[in-house]
MARPAFI-835290 format. One record per residue (C-alpha): residue number from 0; chain; y negated, z, x. Coordinates in nm, 4 decimals. Layout:
<atoms>
 num cadena       py       pz       px
 NUM      A        Y        Z        X
...
</atoms>
This chain:
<atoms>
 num cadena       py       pz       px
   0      A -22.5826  18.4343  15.8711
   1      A -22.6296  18.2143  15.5406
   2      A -22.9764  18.1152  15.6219
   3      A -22.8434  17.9858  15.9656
   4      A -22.5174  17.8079  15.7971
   5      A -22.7603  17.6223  15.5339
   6      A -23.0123  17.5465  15.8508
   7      A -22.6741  17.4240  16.0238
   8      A -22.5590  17.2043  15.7584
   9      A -22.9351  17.0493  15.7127
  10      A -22.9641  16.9534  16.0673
  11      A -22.5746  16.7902  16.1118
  12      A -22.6828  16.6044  15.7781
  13      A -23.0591  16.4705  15.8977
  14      A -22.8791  16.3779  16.2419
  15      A -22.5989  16.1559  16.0059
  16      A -22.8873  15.9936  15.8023
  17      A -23.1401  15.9365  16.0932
  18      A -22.8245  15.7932  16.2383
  19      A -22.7001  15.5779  15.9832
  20      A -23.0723  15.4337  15.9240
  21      A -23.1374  15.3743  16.2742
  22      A -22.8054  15.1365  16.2246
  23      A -22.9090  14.9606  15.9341
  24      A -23.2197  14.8532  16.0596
  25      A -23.0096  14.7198  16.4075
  26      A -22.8191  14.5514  16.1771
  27      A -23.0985  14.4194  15.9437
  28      A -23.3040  14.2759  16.3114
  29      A -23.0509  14.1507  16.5122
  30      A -23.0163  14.3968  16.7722
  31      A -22.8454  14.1985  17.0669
  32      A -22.4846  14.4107  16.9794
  33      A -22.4732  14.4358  17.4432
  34      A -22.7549  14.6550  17.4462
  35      A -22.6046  15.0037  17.5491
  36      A -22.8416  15.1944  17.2987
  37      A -22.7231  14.9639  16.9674
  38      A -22.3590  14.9602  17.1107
  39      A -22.4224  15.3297  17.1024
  40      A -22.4909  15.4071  16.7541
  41      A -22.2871  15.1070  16.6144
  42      A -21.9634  15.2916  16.7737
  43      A -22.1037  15.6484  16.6995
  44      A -22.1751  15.5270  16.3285
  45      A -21.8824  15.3510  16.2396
  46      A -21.6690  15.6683  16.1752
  47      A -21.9474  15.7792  15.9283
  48      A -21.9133  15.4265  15.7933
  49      A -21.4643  15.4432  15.7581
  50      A -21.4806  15.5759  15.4003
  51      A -21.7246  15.3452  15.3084
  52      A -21.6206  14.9893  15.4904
  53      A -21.5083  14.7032  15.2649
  54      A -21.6769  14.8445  14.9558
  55      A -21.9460  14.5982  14.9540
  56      A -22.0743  14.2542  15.0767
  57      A -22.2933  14.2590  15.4474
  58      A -22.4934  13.9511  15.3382
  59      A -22.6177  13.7858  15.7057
  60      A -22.8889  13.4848  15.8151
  61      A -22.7416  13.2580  16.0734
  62      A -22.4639  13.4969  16.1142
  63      A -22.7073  13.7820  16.2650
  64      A -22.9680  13.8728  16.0653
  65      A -22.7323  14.1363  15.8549
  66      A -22.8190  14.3953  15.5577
  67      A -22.5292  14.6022  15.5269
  68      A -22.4821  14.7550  15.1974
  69      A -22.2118  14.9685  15.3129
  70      A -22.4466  15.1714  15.5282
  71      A -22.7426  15.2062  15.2625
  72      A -22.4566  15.3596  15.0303
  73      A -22.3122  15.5602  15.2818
  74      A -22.6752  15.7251  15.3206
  75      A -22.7041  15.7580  14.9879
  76      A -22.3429  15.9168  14.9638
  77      A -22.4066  16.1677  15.2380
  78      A -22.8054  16.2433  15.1048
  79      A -22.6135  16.4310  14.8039
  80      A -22.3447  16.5663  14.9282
</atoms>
């Protein structure tokens, strides 16, 4: 029962990171925001993302082109947790 609770808790948090990283590089190429697959993770993210949002800058080119700080800490956060 331990094994399977530690097994458990590695696969919920590899599913957050894979998650979170599959939103920061969205966010780092553009990803037309329309697209039902980026609309999907960007709305399925942004919980993960509530503690986090505000903390630091989301430097952008042209206004799309964004590298969101927020999410590289939140992976970090949730890597050693």
């Amino acid at each position: 029962m331990n094994k399977f609770l530690k097994d458990l808790s590695n696969i919920v948090f590899l599913i957050v990171g894979v998650s979170l990283m599959f939103r920061f590089v969205l966010k780092l190429l553009g990803a037309n925001e329309d697209s039902a697959f980026v609309n999907f993770v960007y709305e399925n993210t942004l919980p993960l993302l509530s503690p986090f949002l505000l903390a630091f800058p989301s430097p952008s080119v042209n206004g799309k082109f964004v590298l969101e700080f927020t999410t590289l800490f939140a992976i970090f956060v949730y890597a050693f947790v």
